[in-house]
N, C-alpha and C positions, 0 to 999 in steps of 0.2 A: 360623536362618531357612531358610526350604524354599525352593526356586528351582521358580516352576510355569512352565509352557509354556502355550501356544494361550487365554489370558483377555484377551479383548476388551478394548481403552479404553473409558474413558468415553464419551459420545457429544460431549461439547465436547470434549475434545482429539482425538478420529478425526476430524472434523469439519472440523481447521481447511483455513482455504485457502492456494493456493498464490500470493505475483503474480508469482512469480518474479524478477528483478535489474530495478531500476529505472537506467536511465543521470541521475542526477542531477547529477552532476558536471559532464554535457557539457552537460546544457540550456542557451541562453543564454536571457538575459530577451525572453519573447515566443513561447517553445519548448513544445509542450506534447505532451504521451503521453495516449494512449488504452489504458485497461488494463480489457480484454475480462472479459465478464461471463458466462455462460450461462444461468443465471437472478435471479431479482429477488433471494432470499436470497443467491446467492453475490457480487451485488452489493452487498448492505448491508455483509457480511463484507467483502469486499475493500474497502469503505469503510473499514471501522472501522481495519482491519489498514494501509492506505496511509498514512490518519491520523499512525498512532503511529509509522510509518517517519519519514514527513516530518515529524514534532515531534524528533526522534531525531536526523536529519540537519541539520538546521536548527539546534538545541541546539548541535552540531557544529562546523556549520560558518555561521557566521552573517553570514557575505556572501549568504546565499540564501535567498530569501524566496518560497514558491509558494501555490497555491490551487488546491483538487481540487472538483469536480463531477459529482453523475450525469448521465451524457449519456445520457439515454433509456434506452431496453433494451439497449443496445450494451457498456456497461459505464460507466466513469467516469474523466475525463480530469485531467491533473496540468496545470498553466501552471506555467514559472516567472518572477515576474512582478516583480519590482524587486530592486535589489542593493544594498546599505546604503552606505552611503559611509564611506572609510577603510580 
């Protein structure tokens, strides 16, 4: 196989976005983050993408339970909103 330099991604994987570290650990129930948006697509993204974090973390750790929402043009905010018992 030939090893090439300077070939562009795709435009889905150049594309993805960043939300950078979510502190989910420290939330307590009642806690919630606001995770900045700049435009409306990089809000859908960052949607989708917080999503599959917090199915991910959740899966994990299953004393935590949240709920994410678009907050306007601002971006879209995380609750962490009840904790299982046991």
């Amino acid at each position: 196989m030939k090893i090439e330099k300077g070939v562009p991604l795709p435009p889905r994987l150049s594309e993805r976005v960043e939300v950078g570290p979510l502190p989910l650990r420290e939330m307590k129930v009642g806690d919630s983050i606001l995770v900045p948006a700049a435009t409306q697509r990089e809000l859908e993204r960052k949607l989708v993408s917080c999503r599959i974090r917090l199915a991910r973390f959740s899966r994990k750790h299953r004393h935590y339970k949240f709920r994410l929402a678009k907050e306007s043009e601002r971006g879209l905010r995380i609750w962490r909103v009840s904790r299982a018992s046991g």
